[in-house]
C-alpha positions as CSV (number, residue, x, y, z in Angstrom):
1,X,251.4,170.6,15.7
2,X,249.0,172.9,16.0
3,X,250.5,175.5,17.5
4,X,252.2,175.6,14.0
5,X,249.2,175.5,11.8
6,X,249.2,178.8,8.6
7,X,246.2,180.8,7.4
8,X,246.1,183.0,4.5
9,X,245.0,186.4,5.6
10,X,242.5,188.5,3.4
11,X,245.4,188.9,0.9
12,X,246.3,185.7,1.0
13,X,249.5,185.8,2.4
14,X,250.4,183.1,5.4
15,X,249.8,183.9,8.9
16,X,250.5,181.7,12.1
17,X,248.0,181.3,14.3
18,X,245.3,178.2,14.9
19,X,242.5,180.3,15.5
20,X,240.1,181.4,13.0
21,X,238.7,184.1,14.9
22,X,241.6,185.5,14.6
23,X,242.5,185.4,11.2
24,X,238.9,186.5,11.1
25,X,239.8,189.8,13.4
26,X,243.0,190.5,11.7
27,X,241.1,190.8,8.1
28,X,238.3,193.2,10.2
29,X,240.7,195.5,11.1
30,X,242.2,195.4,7.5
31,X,238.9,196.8,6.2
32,X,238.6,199.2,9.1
33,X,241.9,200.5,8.4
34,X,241.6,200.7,4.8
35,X,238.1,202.8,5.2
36,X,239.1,205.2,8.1
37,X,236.4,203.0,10.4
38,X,235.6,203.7,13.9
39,X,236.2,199.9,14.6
40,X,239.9,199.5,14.0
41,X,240.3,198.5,17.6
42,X,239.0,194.9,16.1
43,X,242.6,193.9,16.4
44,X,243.1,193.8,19.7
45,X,240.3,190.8,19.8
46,X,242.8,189.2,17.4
47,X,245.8,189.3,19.9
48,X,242.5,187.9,22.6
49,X,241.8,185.1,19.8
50,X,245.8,184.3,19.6
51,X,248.0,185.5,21.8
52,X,251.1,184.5,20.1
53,X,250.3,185.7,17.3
54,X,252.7,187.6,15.6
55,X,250.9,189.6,12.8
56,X,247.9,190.1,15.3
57,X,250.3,191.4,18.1
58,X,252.3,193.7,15.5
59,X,248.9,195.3,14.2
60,X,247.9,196.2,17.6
61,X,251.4,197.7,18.9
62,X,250.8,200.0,15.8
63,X,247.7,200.8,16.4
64,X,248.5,201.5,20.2
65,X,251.0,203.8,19.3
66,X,251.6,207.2,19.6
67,X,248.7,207.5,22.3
68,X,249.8,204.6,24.1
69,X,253.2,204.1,24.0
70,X,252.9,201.0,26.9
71,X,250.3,199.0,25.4
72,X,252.7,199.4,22.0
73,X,255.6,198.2,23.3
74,X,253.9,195.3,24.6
75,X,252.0,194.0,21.9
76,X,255.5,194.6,19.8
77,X,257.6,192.8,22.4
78,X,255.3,189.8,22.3
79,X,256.1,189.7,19.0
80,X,259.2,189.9,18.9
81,X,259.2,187.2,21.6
82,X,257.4,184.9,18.9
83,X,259.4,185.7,16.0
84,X,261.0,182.7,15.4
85,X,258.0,180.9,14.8
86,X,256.7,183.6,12.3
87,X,256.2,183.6,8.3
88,X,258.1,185.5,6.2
89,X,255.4,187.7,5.6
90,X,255.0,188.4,9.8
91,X,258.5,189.3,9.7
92,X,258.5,191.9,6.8
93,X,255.2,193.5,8.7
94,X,257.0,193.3,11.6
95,X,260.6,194.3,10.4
96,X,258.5,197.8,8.8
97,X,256.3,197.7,12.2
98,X,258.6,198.2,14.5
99,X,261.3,200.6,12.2
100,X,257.9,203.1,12.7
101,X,256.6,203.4,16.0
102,X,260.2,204.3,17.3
103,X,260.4,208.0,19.1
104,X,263.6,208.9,16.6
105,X,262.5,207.1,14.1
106,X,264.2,206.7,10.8
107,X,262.1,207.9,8.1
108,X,264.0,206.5,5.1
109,X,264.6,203.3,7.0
110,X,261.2,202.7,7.7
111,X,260.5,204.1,4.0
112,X,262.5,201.4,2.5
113,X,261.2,198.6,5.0
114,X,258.2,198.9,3.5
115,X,259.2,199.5,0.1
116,X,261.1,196.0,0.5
117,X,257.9,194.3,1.9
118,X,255.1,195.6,-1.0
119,X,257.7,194.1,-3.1
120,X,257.4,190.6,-1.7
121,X,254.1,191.2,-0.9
122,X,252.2,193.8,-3.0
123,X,248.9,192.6,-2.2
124,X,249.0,193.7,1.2
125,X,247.2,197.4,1.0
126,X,247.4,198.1,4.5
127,X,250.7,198.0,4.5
128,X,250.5,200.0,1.4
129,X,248.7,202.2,3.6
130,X,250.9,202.4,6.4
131,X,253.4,204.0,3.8
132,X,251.3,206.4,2.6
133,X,251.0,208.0,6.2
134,X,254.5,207.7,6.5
135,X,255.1,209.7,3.5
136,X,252.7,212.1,4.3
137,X,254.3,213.4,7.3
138,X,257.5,213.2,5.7
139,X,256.1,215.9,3.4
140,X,257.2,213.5,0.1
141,X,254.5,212.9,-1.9
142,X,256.6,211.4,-4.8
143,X,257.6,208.9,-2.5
144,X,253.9,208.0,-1.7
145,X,253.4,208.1,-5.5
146,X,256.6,204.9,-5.9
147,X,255.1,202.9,-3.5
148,X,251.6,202.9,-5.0
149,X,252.6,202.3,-8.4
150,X,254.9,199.5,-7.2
151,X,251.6,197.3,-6.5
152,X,249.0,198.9,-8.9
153,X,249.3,196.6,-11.5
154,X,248.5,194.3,-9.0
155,X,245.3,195.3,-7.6
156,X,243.7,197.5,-10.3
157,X,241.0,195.9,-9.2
158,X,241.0,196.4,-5.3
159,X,238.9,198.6,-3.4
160,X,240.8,201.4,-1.8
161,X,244.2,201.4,-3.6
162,X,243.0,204.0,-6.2
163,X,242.0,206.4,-3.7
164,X,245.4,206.2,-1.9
165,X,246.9,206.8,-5.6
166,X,245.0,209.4,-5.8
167,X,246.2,211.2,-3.0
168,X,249.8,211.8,-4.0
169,X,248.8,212.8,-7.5
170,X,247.1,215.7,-6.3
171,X,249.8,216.9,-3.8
172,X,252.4,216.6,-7.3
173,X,249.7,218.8,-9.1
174,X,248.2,215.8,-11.7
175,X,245.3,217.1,-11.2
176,X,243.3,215.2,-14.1
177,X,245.3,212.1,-12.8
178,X,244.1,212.2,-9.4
179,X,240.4,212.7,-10.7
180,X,240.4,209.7,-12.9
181,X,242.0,207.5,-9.6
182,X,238.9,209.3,-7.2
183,X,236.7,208.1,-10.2
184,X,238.0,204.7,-10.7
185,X,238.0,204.1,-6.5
186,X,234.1,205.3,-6.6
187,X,233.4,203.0,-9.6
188,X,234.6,200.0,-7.7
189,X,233.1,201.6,-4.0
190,X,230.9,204.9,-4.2
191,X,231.5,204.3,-0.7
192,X,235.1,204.4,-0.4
193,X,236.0,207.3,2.1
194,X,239.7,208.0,1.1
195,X,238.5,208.2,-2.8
196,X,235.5,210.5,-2.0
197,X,238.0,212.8,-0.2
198,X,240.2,212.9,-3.0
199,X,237.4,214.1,-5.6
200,X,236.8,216.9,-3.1
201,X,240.2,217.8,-3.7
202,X,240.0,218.1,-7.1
203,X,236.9,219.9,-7.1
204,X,237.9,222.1,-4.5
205,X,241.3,223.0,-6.2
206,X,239.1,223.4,-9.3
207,X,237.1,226.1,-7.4
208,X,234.0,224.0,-8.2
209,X,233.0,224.3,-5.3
210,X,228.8,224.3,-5.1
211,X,229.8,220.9,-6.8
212,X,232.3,219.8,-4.0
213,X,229.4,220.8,-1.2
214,X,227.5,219.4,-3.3
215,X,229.2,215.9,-4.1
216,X,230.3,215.6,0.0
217,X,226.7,216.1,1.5
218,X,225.2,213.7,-0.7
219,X,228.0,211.3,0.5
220,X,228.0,212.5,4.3
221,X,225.9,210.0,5.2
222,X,228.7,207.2,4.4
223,X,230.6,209.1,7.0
224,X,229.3,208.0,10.2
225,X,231.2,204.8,10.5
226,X,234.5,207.0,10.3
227,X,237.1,207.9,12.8
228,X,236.8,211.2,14.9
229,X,239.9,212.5,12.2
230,X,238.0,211.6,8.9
231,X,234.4,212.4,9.5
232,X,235.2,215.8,10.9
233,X,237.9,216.5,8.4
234,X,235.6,215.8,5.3
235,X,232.8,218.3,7.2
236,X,236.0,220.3,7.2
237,X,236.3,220.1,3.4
238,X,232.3,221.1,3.3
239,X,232.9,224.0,5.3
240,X,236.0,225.2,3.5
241,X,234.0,224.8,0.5
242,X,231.3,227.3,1.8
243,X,234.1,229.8,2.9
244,X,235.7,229.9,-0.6
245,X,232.6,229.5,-2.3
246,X,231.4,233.3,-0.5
247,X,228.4,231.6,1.0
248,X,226.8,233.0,4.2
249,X,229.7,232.7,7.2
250,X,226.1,231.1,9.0
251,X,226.5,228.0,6.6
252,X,230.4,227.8,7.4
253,X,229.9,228.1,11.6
254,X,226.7,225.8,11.1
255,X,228.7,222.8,9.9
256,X,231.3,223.9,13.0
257,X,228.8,223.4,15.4
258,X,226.6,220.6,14.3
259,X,229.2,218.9,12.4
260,X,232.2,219.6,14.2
261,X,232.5,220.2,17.1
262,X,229.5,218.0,18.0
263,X,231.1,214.8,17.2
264,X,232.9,215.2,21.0
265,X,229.8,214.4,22.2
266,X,230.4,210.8,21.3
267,X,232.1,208.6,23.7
268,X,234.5,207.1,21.2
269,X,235.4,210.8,20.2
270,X,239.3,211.4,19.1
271,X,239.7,214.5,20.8
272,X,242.4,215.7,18.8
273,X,240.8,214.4,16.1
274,X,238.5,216.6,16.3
275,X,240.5,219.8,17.5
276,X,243.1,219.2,14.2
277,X,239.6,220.1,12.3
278,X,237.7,222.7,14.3
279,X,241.1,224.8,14.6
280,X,241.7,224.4,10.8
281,X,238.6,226.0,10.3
282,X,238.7,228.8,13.0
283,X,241.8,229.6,12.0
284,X,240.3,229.7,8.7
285,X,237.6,231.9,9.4
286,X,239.8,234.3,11.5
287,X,242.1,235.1,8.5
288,X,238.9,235.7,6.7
289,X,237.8,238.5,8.7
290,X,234.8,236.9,10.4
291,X,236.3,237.5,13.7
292,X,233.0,238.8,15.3
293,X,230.7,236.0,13.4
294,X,233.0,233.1,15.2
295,X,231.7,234.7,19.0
296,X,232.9,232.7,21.7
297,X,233.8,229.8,19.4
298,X,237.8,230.0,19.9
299,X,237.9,230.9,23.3
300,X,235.8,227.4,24.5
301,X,238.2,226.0,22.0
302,X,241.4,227.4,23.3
303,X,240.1,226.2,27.0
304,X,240.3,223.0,25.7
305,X,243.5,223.3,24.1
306,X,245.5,224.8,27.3
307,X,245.4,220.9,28.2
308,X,248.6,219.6,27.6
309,X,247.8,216.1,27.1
310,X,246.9,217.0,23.7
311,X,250.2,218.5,22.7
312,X,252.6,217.2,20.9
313,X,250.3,214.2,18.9
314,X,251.3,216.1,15.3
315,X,253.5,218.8,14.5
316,X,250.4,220.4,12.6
317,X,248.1,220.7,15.5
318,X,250.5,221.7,17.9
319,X,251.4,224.6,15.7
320,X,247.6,225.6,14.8
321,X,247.1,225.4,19.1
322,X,250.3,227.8,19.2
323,X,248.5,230.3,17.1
324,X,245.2,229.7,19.1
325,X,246.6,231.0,22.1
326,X,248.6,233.5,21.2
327,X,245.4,234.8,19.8
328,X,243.6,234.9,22.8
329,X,246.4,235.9,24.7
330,X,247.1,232.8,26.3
331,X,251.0,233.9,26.1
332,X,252.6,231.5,28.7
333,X,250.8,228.5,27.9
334,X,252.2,229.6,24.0
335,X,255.9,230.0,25.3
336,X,255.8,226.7,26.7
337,X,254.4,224.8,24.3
338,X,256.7,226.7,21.5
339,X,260.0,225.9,24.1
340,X,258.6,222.1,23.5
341,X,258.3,222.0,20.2
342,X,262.6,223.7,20.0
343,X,263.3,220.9,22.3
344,X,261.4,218.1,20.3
345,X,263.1,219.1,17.1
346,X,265.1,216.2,16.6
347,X,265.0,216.1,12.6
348,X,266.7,219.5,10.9
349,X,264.2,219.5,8.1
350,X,261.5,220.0,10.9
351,X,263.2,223.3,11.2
352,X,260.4,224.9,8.7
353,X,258.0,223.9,11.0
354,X,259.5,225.6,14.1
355,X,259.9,228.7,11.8
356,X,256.2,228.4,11.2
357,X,255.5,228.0,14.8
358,X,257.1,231.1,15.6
359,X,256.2,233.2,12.7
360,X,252.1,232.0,13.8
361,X,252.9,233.1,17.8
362,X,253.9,236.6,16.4
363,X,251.0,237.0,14.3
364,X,248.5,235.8,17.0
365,X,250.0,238.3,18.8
366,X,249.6,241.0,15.8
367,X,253.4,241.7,15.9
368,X,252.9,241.9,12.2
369,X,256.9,242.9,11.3
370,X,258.0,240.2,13.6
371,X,256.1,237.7,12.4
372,X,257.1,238.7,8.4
373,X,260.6,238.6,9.7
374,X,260.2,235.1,10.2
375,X,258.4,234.3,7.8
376,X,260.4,235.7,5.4
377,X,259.9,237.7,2.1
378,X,260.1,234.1,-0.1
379,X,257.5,232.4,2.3
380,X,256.0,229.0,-0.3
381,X,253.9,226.4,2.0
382,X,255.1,223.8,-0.8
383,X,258.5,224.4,2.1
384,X,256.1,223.0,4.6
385,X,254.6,220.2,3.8
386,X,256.8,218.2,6.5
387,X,254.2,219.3,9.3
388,X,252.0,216.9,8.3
389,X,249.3,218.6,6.1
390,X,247.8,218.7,2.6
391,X,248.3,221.4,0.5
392,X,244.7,222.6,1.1
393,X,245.5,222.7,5.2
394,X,248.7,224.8,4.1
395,X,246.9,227.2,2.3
396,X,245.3,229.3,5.3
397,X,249.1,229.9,6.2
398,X,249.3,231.6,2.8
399,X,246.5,233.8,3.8
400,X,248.1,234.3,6.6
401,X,251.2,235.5,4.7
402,X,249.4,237.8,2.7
403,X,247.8,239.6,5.6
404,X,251.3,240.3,7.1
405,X,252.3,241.5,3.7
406,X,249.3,244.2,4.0
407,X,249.4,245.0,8.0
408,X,253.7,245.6,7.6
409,X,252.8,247.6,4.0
410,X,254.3,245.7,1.9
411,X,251.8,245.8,-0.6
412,X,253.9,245.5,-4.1
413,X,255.1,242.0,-2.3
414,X,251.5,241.1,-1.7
415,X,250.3,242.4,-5.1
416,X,252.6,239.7,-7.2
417,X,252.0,237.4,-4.6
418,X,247.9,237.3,-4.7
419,X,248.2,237.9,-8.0
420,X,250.4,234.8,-8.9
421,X,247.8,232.6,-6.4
422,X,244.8,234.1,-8.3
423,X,246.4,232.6,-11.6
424,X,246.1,229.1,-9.7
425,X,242.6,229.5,-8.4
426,X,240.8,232.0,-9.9
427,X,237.3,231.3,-8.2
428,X,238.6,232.3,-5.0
429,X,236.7,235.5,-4.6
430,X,238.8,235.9,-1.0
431,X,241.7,236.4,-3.2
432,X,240.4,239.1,-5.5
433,X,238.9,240.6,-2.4
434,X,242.7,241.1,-1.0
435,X,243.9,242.0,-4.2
436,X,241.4,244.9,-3.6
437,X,242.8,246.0,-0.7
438,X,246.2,245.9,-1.0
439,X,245.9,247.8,-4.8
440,X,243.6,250.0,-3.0
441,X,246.2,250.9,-0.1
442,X,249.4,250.8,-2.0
443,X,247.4,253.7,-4.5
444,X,247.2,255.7,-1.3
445,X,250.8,255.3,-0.3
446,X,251.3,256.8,-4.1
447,X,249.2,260.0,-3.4
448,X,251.4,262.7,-2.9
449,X,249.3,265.5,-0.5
450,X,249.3,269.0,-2.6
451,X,251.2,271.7,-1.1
């Protein structure tokens, strides 16, 4: 029958559809997937091509989901409806599918689903990369690590895995491990988004950073075929670059507003996407000291931000937008947002972030001994990786941390703190800058007046 005819998919694992064009869609979206492409919507053309079938129906309820949770459910339930007809490989996509885009969903359950499938099937790297998100936002890079060296051996030569090994090795602090999988990702595809990305990392965390600018802008033009999220977060990694690098605050609000920020021009624009990145870097730049140079920047981003439809898309944005507008005294729209997050808490280790949340809403507000309170005196962002963010994101909440050590006058805290942060990354000539200031201050706390 024909109804029952199997294709091999761009892994070569079997797939039941008739139509080529699907098969043909299914291996698009693979590659737009893989490189963070603007195109991944491809996959809905394969559910057009073939509309029972299963891996081409399970693809597209992921990608549906969180933003449409109706389209999800019915690509998934369409699968589900075909099920019995499926593969064995349709069914372990599907089994880890639909374990994922579940509103309490199970994270180790859906960890091991897909565990269980890269073992049947290790060649399929968008799977692979489904897992690596998943780990991500469950904060466990040595998780992420497992699954990747689970299929290694099995695609050393593949595009793209190398850059998602990358990833986890620098969140576990293998530093000269992560660059020789950015390298080996960049021999096989200079192009290769995710690898790219992952040098930067190293670089940056290197405090090479005129080499990082450097290495990105001479890549930037490989960006435009990127999602909203990856072409404004590597600008991101530009600008951060500048900041940390003491170059002119012009050069850091130049790639905001040209690089940024300008991508919602586009009609395909993520909006989120985009507002993950720009209030990264605001925030950023706030902590800094450049309040003045940013102008009116925030406050036409917080405008944008008082619009609830995009709260509650990651834990991380929601809690940058909570310290947005508590900054610019947007204190009601805060105290709702924060209510939601309480009342959206549904796993106890996302009880860091709420403390986060709350400690950012009292520094917005500059109650500095409120906002240290909870915080607390052994604040570590290694605690907080669950919100969904790279240890380079978590590191303005340091700065953070160390500015409430100074405004409350704590400044032995913030002395071994800095100083044990300057050991790390010694290039940082922010950090030496606050050492400064907090030596300086606690000296005059130590001045006894004469008589």
């Amino acid at each position: 029958m024909e109804g029952n005819t199997v294709k091999l998919d761009k892994w070569g694992y079997p797939v039941r559809t008739s139509s080529d064009s699907c098969i043909d869609a299914i291996n698009s979206y693979y590659t737009e997937f893989l490189s963070h492409g603007r195109k991944a919507s491809v996959i809905f053309e394969a559910v057009t091509h073939d509309e029972s079938c299963v891996l081409a129906n399970t693809l597209a309820g992921y990608l549906a989901y969180p933003l449409d949770l109706s389209k999800s459910q019915v690509h998934l339930s369409s699968a589900k409806s075909q099920l019995e007809n499926a593969t064995s490989y349709e069914k372990a996509v599907f089994a880890a599918v639909s374990s994922l885009v579940v509103k309490n969903k199970d994270d180790q359950l859906t960890y091991d689903r897909h565990s269980e499938l890269l073992e049947q099937f290790p060649k399929d790297l968008a799977s692979l990369k489904r897992g690596h998100i998943l780990c991500f936002f469950m904060g466990r890079p040595d998780k992420c690590l497992t699954l990747v060296e689970k299929v290694l051996p099995q695609n050393e030569k593949q595009g793209y895995i190398h850059g998602i090994y990358c990833f986890p090795l620098l969140e576990l602090g293998r530093m000269e491990d992560a660059e020789k999988a950015a390298k080996k990702g960049l021999e096989i595809n200079k192009d290769d988004i995710w690898s790219q990305h992952g040098f930067c990392h190293v670089l940056q965390y290197e405090c090479r950073f005129k080499e990082a600018t450097k290495f990105m802008e001479e890549n930037s033009s490989s960006w435009e075929s990127c999602t909203s999220f990856m072409l404004t977060h590597n600008w991101w990694h530009v600008a951060v670059g500048y900041l940390d690098g003491h170059s002119p605050i012009s050069k850091v609000l130049e790639v905001y507003d040209h690089r940024i920020w300008k991508e919602l021009e586009k009609s395909d624009a993520s909006r989120t996407e985009v507002y993950l990145n720009a209030i990264g870097l605001l925030m950023r730049v706030y902590v800094r000291g450049h309040v003045i140079s940013m102008g009116h920047r925030l406050k036409i981003l917080v405008d944008c931000l008082t619009d609830q439809s995009v709260w509650h898309i990651q834990w991380h944005l929601d809690i940058l937008i909570l310290w947005a507008l508590s900054r610019t005294s947007k204190i009601t729209e805060a105290e709702t947002l924060l209510k939601e997050m309480k009342s959206r808490k549904t796993n106890p280790s996302l009880q860091k972030g709420i403390q986060l949340a709350e400690g950012l809403f009292e520094y917005g507000q500059k109650n500095y001994e409120k906002a240290f309170q909870l915080l607390g005196p052994d604040f570590d962002t290694h605690d907080y990786k669950i919100i969904g963010a790279s240890d380079e994101q978590l590191d303005v909440f340091k700065e953070v941390w160390y500015n409430v050590l100074l405004e409350t006058g704590r400044y032995q805290i913030a002395i071994h703190e800095i100083k044990k942060q300057i050991q790390k990354t010694k290039g940082v000539p922010f950090l030496w800058h606050l050492l400064v200031r907090n030596n300086s201050a606690f000296k005059s706390t130590m001045c006894v007046a004469p008589p």
